[in-house]
ZATI-523327 format. One record per atom (N, C-alpha, C, CB): residue number from 1; residue in three letters; x, y, z. Coordinates in nm, 3 decimals, always signed. Each point is the difference from the previous one (the first is absolute). Glycine has a CB too. Layout:
REM ZATI-523327
PT | k | r | px | py | pz
PT | NUM | ALA | X | Y | Z
...
//
This chain:
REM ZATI-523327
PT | k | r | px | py | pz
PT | 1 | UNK | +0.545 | +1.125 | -2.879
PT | 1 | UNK | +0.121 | +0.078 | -0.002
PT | 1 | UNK | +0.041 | +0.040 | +0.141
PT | 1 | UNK | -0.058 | +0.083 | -0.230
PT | 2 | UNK | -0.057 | -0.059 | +0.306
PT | 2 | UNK | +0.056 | +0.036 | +0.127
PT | 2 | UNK | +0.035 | -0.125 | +0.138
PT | 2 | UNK | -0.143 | +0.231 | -0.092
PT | 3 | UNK | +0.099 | -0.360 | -0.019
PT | 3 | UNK | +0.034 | -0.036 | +0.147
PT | 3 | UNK | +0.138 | -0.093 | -0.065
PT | 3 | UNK | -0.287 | -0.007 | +0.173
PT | 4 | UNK | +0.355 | +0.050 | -0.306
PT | 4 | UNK | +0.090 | -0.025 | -0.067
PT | 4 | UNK | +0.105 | +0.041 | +0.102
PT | 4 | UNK | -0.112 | +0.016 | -0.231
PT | 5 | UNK | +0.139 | +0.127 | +0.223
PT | 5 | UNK | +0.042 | +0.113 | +0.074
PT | 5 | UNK | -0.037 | -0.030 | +0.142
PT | 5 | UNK | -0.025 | +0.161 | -0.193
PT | 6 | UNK | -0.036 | -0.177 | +0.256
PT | 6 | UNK | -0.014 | -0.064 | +0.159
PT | 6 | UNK | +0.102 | -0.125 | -0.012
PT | 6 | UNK | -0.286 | +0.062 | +0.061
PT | 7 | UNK | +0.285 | -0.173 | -0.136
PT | 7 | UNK | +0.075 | -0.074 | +0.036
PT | 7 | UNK | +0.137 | +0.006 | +0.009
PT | 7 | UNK | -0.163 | -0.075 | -0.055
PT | 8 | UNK | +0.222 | +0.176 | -0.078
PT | 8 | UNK | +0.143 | +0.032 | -0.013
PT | 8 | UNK | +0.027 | +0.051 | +0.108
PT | 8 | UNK | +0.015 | +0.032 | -0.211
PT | 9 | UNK | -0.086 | +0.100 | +0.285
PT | 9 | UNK | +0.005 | +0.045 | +0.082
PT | 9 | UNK | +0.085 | -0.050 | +0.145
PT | 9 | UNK | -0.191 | +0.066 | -0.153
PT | 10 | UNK | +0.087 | -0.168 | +0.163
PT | 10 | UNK | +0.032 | -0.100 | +0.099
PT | 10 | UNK | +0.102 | -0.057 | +0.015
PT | 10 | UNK | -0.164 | -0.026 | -0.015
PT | 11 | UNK | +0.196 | -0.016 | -0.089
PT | 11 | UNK | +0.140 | -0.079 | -0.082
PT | 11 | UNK | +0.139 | +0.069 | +0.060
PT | 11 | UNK | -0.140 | -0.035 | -0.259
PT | 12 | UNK | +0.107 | +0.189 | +0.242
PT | 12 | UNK | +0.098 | +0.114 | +0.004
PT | 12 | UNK | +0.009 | +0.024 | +0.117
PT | 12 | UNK | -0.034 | +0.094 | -0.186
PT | 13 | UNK | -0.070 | -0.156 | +0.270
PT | 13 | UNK | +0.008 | +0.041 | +0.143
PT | 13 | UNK | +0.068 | -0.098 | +0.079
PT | 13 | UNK | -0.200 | +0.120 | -0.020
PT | 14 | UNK | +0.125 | -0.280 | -0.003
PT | 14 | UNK | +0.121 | -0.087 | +0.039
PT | 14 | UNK | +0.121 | +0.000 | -0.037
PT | 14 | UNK | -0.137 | -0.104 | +0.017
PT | 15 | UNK | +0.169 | +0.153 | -0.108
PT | 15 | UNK | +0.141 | -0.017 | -0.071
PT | 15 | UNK | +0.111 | +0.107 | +0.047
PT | 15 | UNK | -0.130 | -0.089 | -0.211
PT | 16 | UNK | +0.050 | +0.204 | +0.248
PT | 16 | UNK | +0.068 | +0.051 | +0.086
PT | 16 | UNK | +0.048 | -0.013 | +0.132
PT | 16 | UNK | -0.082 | +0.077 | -0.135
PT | 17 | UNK | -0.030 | -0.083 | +0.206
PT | 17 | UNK | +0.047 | -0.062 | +0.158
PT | 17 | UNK | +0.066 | -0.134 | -0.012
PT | 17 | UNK | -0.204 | +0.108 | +0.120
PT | 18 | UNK | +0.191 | -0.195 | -0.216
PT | 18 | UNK | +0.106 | -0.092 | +0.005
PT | 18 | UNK | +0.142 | +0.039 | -0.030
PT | 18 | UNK | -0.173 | -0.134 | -0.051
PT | 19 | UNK | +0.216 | +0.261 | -0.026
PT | 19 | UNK | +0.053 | +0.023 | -0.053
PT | 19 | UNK | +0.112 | +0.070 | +0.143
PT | 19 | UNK | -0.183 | -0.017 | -0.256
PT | 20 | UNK | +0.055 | +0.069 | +0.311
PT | 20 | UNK | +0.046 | +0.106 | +0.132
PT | 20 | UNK | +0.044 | -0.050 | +0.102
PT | 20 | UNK | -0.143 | +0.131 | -0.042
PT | 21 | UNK | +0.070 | -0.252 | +0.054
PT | 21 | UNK | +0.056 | -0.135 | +0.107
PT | 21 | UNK | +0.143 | -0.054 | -0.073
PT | 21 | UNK | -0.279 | -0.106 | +0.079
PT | 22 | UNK | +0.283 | +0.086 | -0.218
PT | 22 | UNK | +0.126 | -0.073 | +0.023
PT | 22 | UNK | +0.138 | +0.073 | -0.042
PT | 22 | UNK | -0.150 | -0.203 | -0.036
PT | 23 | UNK | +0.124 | +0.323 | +0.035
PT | 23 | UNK | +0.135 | +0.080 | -0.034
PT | 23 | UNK | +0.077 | -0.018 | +0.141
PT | 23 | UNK | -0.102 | +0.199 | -0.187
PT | 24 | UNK | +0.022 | -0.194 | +0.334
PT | 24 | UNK | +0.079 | -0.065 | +0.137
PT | 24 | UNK | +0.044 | -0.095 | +0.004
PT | 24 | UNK | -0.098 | +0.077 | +0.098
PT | 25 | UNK | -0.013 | -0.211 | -0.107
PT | 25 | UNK | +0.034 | -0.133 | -0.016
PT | 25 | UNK | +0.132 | -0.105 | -0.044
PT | 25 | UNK | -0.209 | +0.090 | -0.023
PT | 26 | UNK | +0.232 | -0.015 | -0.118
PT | 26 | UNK | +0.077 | -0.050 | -0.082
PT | 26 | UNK | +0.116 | +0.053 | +0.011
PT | 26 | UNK | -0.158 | -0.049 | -0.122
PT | 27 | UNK | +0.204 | +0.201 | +0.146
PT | 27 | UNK | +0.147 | -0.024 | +0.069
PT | 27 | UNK | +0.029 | -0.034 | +0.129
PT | 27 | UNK | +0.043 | +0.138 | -0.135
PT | 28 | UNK | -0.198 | -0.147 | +0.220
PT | 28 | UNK | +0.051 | -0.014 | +0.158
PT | 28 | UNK | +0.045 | -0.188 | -0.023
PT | 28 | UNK | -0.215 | +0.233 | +0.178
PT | 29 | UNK | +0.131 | -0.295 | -0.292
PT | 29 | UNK | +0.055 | -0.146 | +0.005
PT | 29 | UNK | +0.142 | -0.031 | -0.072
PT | 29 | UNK | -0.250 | -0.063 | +0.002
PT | 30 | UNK | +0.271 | +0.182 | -0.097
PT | 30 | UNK | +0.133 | -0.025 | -0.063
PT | 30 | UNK | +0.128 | +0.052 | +0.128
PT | 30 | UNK | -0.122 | +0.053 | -0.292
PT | 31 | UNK | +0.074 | +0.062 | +0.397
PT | 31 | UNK | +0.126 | -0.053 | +0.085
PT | 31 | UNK | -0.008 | -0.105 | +0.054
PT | 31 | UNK | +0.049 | +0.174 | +0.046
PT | 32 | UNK | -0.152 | -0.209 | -0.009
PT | 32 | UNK | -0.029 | -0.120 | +0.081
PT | 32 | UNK | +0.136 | -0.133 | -0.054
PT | 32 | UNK | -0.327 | +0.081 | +0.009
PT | 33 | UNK | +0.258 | -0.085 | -0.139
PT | 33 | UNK | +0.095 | -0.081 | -0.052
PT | 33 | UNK | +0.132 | -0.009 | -0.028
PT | 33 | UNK | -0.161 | -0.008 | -0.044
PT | 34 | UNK | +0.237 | +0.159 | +0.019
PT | 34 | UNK | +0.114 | +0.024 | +0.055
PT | 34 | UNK | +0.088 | -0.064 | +0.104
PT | 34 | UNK | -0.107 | +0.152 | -0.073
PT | 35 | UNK | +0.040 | -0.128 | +0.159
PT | 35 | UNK | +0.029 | -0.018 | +0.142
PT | 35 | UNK | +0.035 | -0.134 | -0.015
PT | 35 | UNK | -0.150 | +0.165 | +0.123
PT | 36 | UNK | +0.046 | -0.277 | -0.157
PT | 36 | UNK | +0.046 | -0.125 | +0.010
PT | 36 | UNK | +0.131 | -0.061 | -0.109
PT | 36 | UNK | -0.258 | -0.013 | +0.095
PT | 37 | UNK | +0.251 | +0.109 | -0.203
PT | 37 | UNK | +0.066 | -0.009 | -0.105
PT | 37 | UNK | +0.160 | +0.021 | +0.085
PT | 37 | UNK | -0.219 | +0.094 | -0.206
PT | 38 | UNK | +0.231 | +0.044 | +0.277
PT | 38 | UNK | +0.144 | -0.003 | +0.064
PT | 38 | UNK | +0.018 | -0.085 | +0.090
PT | 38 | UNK | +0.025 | +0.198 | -0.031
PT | 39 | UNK | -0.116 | -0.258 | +0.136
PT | 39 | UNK | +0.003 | -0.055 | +0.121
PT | 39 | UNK | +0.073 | -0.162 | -0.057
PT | 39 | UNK | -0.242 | +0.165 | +0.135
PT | 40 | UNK | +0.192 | -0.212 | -0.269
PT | 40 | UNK | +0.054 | -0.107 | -0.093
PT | 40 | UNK | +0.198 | +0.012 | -0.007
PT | 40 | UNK | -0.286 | +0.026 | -0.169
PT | 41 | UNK | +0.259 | +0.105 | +0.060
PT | 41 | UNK | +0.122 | +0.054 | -0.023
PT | 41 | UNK | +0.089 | -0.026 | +0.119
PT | 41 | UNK | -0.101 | +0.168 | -0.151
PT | 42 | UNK | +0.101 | -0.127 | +0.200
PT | 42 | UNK | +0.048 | +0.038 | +0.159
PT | 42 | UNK | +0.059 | -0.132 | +0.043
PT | 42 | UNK | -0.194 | +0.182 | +0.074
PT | 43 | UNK | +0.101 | -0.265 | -0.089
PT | 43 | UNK | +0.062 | -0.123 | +0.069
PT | 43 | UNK | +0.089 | -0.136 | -0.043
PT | 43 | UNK | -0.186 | +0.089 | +0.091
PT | 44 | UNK | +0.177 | -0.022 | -0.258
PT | 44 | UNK | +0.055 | -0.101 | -0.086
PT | 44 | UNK | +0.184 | +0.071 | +0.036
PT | 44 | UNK | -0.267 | -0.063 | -0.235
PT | 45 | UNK | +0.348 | -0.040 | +0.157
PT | 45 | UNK | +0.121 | +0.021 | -0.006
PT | 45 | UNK | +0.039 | +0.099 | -0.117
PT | 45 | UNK | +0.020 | -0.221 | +0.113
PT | 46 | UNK | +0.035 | +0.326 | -0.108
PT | 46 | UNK | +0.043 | +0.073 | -0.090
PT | 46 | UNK | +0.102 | -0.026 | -0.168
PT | 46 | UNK | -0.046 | +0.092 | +0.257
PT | 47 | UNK | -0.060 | -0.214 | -0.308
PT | 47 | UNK | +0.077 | -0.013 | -0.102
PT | 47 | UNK | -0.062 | +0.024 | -0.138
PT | 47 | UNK | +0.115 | -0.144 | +0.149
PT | 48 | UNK | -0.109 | +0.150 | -0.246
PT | 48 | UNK | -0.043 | +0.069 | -0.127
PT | 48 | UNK | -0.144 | -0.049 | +0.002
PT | 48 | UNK | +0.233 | +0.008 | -0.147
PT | 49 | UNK | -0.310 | -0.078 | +0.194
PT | 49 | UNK | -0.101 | -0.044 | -0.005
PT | 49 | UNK | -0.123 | +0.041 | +0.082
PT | 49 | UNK | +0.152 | -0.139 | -0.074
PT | 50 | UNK | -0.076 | +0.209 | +0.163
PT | 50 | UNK | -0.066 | +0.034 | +0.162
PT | 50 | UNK | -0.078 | +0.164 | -0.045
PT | 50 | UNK | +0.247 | -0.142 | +0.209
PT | 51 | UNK | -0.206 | +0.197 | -0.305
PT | 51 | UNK | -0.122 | +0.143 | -0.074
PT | 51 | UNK | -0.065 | +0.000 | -0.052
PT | 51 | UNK | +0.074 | +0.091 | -0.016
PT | 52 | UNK | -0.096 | -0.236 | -0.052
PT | 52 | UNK | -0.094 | -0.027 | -0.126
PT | 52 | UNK | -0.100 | +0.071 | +0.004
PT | 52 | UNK | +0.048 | -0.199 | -0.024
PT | 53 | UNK | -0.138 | +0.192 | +0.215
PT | 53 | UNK | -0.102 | +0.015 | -0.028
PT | 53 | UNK | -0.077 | +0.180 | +0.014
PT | 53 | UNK | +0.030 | -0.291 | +0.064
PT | 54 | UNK | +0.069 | +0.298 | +0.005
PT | 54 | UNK | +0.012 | +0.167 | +0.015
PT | 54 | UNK | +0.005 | +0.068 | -0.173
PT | 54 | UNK | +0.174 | -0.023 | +0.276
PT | 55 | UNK | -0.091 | -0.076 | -0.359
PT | 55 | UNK | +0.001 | +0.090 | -0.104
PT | 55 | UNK | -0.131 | -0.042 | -0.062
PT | 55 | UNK | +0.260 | +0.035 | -0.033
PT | 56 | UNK | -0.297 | -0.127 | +0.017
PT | 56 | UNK | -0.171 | -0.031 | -0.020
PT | 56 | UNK | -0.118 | +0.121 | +0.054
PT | 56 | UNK | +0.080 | -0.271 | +0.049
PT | 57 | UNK | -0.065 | +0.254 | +0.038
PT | 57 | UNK | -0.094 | +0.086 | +0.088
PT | 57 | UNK | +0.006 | +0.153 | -0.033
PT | 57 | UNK | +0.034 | -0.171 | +0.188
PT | 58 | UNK | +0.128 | +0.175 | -0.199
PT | 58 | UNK | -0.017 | +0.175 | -0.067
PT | 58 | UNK | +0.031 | -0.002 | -0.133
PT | 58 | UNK | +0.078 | +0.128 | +0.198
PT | 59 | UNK | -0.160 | -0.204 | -0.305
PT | 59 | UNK | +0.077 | -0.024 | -0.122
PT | 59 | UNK | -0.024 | +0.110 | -0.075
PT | 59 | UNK | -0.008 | -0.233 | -0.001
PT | 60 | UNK | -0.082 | +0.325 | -0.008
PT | 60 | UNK | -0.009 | +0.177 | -0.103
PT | 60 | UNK | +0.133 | +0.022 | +0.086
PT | 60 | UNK | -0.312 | +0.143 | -0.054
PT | 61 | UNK | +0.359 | -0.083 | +0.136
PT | 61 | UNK | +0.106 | +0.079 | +0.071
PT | 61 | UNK | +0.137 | -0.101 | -0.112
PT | 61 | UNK | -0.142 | +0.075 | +0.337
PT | 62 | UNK | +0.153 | -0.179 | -0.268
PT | 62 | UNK | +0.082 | -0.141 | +0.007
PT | 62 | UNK | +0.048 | +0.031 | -0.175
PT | 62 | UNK | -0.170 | -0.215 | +0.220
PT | 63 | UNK | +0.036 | +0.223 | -0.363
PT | 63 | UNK | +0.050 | +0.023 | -0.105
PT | 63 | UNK | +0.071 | +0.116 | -0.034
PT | 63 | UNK | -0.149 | -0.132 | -0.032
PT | 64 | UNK | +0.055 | +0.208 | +0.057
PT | 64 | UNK | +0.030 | +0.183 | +0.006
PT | 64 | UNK | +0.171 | -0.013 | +0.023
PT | 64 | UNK | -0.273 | +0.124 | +0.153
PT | 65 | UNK | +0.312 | -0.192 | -0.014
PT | 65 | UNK | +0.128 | +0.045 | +0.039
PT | 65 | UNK | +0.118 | -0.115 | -0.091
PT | 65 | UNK | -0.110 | +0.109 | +0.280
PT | 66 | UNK | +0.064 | -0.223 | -0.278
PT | 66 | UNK | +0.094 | -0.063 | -0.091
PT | 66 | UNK | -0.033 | +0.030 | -0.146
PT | 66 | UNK | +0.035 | -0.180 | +0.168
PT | 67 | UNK | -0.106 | +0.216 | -0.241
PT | 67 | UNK | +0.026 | -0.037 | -0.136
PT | 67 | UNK | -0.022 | +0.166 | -0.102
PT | 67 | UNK | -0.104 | -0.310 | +0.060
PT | 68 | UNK | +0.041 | +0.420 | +0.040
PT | 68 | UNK | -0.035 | +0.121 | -0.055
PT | 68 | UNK | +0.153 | +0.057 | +0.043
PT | 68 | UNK | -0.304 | +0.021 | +0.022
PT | 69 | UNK | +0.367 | +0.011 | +0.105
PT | 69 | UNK | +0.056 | +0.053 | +0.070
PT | 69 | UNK | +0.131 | -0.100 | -0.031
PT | 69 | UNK | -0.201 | +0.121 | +0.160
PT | 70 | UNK | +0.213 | -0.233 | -0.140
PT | 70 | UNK | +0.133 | -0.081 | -0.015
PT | 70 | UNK | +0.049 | -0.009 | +0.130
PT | 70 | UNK | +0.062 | +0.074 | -0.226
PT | 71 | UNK | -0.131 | -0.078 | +0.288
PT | 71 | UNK | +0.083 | -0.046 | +0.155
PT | 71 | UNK | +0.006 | -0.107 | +0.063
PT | 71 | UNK | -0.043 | +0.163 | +0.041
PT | 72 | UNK | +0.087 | -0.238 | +0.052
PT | 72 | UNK | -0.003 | -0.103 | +0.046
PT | 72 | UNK | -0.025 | -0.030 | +0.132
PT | 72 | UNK | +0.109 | -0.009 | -0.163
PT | 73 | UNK | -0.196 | -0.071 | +0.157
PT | 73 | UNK | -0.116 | -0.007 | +0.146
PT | 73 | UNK | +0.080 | -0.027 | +0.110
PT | 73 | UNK | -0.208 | -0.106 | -0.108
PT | 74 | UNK | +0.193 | +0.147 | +0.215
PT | 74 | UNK | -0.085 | +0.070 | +0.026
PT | 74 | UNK | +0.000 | +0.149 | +0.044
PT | 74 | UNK | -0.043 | -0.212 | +0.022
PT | 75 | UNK | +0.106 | +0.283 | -0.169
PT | 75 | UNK | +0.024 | +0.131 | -0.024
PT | 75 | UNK | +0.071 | +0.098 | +0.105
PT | 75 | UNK | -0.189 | -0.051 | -0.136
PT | 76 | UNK | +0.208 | -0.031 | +0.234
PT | 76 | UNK | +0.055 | +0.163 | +0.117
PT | 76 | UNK | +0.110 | -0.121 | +0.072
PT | 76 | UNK | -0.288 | +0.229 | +0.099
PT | 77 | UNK | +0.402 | -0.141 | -0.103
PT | 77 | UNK | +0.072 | -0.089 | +0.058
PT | 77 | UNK | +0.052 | -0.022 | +0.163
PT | 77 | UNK | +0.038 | +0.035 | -0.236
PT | 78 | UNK | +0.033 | -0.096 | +0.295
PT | 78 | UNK | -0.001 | -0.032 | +0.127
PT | 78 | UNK | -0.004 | -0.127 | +0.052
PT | 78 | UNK | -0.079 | +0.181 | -0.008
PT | 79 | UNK | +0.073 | -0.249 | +0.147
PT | 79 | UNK | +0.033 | -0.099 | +0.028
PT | 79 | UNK | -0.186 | -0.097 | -0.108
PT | 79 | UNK | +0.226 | +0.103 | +0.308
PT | 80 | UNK | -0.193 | -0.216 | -0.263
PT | 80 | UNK | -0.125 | -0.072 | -0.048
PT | 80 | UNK | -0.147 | -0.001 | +0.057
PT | 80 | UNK | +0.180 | -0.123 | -0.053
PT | 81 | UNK | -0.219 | +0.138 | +0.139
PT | 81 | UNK | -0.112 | -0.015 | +0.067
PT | 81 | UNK | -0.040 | +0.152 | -0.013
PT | 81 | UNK | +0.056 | -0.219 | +0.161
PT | 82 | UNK | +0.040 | +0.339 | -0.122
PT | 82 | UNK | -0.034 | +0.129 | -0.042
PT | 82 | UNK | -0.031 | +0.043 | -0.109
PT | 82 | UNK | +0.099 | +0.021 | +0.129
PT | 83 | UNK | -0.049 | -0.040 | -0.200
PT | 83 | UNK | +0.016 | +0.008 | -0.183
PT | 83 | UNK | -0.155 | -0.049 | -0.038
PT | 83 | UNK | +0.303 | -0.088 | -0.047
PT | 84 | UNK | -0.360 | -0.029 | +0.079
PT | 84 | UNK | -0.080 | -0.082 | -0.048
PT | 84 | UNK | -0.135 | +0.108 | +0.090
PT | 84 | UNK | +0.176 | -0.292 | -0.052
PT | 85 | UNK | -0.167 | +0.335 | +0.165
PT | 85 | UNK | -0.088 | +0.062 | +0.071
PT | 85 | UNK | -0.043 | +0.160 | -0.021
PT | 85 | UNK | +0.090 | -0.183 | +0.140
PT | 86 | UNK | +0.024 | +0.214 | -0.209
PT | 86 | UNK | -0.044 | +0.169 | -0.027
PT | 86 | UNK | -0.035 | -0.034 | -0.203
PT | 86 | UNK | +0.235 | +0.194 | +0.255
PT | 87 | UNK | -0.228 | -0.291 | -0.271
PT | 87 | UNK | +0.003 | -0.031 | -0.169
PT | 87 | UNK | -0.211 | +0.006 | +0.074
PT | 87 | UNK | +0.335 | -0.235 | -0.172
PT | 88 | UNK | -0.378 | +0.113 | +0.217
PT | 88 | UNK | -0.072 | -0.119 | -0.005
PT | 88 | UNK | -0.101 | +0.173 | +0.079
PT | 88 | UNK | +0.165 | -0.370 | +0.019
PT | 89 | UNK | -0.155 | +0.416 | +0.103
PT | 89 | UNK | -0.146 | +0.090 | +0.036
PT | 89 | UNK | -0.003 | +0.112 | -0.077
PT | 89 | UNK | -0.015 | -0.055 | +0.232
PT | 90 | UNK | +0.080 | +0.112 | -0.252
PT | 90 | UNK | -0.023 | +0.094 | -0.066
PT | 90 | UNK | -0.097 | -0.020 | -0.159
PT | 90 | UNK | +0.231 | +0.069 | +0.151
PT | 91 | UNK | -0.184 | -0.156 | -0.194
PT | 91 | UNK | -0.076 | -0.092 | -0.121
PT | 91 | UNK | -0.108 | -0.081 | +0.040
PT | 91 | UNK | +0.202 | -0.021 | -0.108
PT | 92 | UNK | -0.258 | +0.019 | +0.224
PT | 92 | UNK | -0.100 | -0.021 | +0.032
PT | 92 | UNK | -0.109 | +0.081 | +0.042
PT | 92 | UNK | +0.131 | -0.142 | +0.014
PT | 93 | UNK | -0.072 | +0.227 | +0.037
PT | 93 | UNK | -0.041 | +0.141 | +0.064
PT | 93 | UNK | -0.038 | +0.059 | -0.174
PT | 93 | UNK | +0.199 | +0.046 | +0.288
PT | 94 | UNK | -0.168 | -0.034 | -0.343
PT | 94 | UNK | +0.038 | +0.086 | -0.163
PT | 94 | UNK | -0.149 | -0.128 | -0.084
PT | 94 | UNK | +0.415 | +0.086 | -0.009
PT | 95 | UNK | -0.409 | -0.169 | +0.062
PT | 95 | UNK | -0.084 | -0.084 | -0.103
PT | 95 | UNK | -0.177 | -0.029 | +0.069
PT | 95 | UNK | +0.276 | -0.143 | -0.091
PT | 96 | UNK | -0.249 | +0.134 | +0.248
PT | 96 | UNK | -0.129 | +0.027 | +0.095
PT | 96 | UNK | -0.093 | +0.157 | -0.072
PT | 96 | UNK | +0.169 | -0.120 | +0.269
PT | 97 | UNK | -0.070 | +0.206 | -0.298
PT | 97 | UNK | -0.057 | +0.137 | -0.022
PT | 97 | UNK | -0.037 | -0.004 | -0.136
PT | 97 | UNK | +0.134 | +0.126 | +0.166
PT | 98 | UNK | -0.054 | -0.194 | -0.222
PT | 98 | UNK | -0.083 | -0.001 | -0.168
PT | 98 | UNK | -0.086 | -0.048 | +0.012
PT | 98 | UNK | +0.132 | -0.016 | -0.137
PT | 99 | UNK | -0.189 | -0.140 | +0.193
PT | 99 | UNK | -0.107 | -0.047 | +0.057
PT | 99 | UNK | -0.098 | +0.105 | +0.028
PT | 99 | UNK | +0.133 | -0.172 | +0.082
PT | 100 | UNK | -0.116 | +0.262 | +0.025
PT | 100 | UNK | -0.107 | +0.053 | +0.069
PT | 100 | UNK | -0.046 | +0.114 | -0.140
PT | 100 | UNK | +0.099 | -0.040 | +0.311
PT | 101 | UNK | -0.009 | +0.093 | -0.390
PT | 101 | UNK | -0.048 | +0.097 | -0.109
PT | 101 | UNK | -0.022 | -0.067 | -0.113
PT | 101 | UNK | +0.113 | +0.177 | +0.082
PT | 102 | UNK | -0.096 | -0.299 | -0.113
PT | 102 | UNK | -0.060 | -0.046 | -0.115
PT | 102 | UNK | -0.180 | -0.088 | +0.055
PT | 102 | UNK | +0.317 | -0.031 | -0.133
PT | 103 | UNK | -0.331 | +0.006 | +0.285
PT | 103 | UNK | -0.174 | -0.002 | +0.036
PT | 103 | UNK | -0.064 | +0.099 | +0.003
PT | 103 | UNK | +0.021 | -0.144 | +0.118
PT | 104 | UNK | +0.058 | +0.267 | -0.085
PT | 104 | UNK | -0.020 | +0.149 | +0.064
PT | 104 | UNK | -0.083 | +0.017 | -0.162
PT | 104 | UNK | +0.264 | +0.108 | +0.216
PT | 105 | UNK | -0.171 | -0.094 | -0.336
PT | 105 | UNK | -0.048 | +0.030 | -0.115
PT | 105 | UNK | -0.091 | -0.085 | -0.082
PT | 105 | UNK | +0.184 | +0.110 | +0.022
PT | 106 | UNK | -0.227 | -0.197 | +0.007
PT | 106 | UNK | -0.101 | -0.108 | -0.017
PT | 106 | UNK | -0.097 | +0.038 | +0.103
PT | 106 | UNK | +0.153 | -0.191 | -0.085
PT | 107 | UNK | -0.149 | +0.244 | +0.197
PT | 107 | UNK | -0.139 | +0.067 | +0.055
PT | 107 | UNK | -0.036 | +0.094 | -0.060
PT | 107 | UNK | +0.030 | -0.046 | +0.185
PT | 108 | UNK | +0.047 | +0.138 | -0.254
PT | 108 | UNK | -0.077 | +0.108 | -0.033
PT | 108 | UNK | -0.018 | -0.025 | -0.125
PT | 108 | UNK | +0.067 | +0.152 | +0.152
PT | 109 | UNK | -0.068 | -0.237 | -0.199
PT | 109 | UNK | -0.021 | -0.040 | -0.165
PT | 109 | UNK | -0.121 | -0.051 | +0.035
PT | 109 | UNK | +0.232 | -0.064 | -0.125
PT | 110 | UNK | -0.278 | +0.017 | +0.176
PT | 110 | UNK | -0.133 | -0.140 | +0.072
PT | 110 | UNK | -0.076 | +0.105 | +0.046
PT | 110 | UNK | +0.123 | -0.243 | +0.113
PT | 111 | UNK | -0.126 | +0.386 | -0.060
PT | 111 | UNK | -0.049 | +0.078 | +0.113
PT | 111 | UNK | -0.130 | +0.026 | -0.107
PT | 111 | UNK | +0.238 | +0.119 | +0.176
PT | 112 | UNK | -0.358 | -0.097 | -0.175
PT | 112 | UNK | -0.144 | +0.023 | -0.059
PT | 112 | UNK | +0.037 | +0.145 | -0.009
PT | 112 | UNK | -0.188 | -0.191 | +0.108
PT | 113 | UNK | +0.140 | +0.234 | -0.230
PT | 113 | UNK | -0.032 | +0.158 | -0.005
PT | 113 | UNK | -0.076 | +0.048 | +0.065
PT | 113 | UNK | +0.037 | +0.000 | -0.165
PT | 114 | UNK | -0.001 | +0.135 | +0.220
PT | 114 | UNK | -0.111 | +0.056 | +0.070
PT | 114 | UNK | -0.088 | +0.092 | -0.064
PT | 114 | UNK | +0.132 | -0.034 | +0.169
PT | 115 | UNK | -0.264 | -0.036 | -0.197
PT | 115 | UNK | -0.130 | +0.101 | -0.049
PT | 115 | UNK | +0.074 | +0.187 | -0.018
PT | 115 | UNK | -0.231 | -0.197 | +0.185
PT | 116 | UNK | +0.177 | +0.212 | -0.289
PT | 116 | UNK | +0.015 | +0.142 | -0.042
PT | 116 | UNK | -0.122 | +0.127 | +0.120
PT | 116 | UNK | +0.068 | -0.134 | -0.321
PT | 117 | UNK | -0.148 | +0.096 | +0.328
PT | 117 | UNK | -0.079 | +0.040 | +0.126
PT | 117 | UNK | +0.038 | -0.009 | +0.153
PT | 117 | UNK | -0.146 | -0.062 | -0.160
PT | 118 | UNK | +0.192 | -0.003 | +0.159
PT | 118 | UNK | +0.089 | -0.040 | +0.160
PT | 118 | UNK | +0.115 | +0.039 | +0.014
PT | 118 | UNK | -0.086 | -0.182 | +0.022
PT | 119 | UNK | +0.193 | +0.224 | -0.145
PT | 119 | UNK | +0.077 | +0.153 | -0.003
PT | 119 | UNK | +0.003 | +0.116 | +0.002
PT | 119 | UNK | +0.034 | -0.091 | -0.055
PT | 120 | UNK | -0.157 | +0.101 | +0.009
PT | 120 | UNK | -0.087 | +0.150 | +0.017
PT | 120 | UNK | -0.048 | +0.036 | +0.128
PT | 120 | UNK | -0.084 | -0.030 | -0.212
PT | 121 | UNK | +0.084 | -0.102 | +0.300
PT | 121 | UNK | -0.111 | +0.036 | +0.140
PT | 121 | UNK | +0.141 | +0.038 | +0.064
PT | 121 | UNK | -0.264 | -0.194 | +0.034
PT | 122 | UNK | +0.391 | +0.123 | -0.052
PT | 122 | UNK | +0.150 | -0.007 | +0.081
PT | 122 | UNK | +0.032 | +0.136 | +0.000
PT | 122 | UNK | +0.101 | -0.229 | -0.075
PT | 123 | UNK | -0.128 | +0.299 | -0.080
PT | 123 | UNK | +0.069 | +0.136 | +0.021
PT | 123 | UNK | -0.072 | +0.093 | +0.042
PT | 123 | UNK | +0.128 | -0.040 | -0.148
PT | 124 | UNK | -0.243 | +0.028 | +0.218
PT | 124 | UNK | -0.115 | +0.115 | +0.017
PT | 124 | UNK | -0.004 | -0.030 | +0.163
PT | 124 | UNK | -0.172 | +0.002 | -0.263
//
């Protein structure tokens, strides 16, 4: 039984620091990818085809705003390249952070209990 409990243990321990490592990781690679995602955008010709991938990339935001809300992409209006740029970071910025709180909350789900004796020593 106890070395049942040692192993889960363990389990809970890698799973956390993996957990703790990749709540950074994974939005620092989702701007990453951004970046190349506009740098694309950017260079194509501005014709109905040239957002596809921006709306891909932010597709929770992208549904949310066309089909909950009824609006039409890329929701804020203004010339084209602007429009597409205050739509496209902010929805990245907004989706990096869900990232970081949906690992954030998977670490502390993974985190090992701490012994009932080793709370007792904390408050004394």
């Amino acid at each position: 039984m106890a070395n049942e409990f040692k192993l889960g243990n363990n389990m809970r321990v890698f799973l956390s620091r993996l957990f703790r490592l990749m709540k950074f990781i994974v939005p620092a690679l989702y701007i990453a990818g951004a970046m190349v995602i506009w740098l694309a955008f950017y260079r194509t010709n501005p014709d109905g085809l040239a957002n596809i991938w921006i709306a891909i990339y932010t597709f929770p935001i992208f549904i949310i705003g066309t089909f909950l809300l009824g609006g039409e992409f890329p929701y804020v209006p203004g010339r084209y390249y602007e429009a597409h740029a205050l739509y496209f970071w902010p929805s990245v910025a907004l989706l990096a952070l869900a990232l970081f709180f949906i690992f954030h909350a998977l670490q502390k789900i993974a985190q090992p209990a701490v012994p009932a004796d080793a709370q007792k020593a904390a408050r004394h």
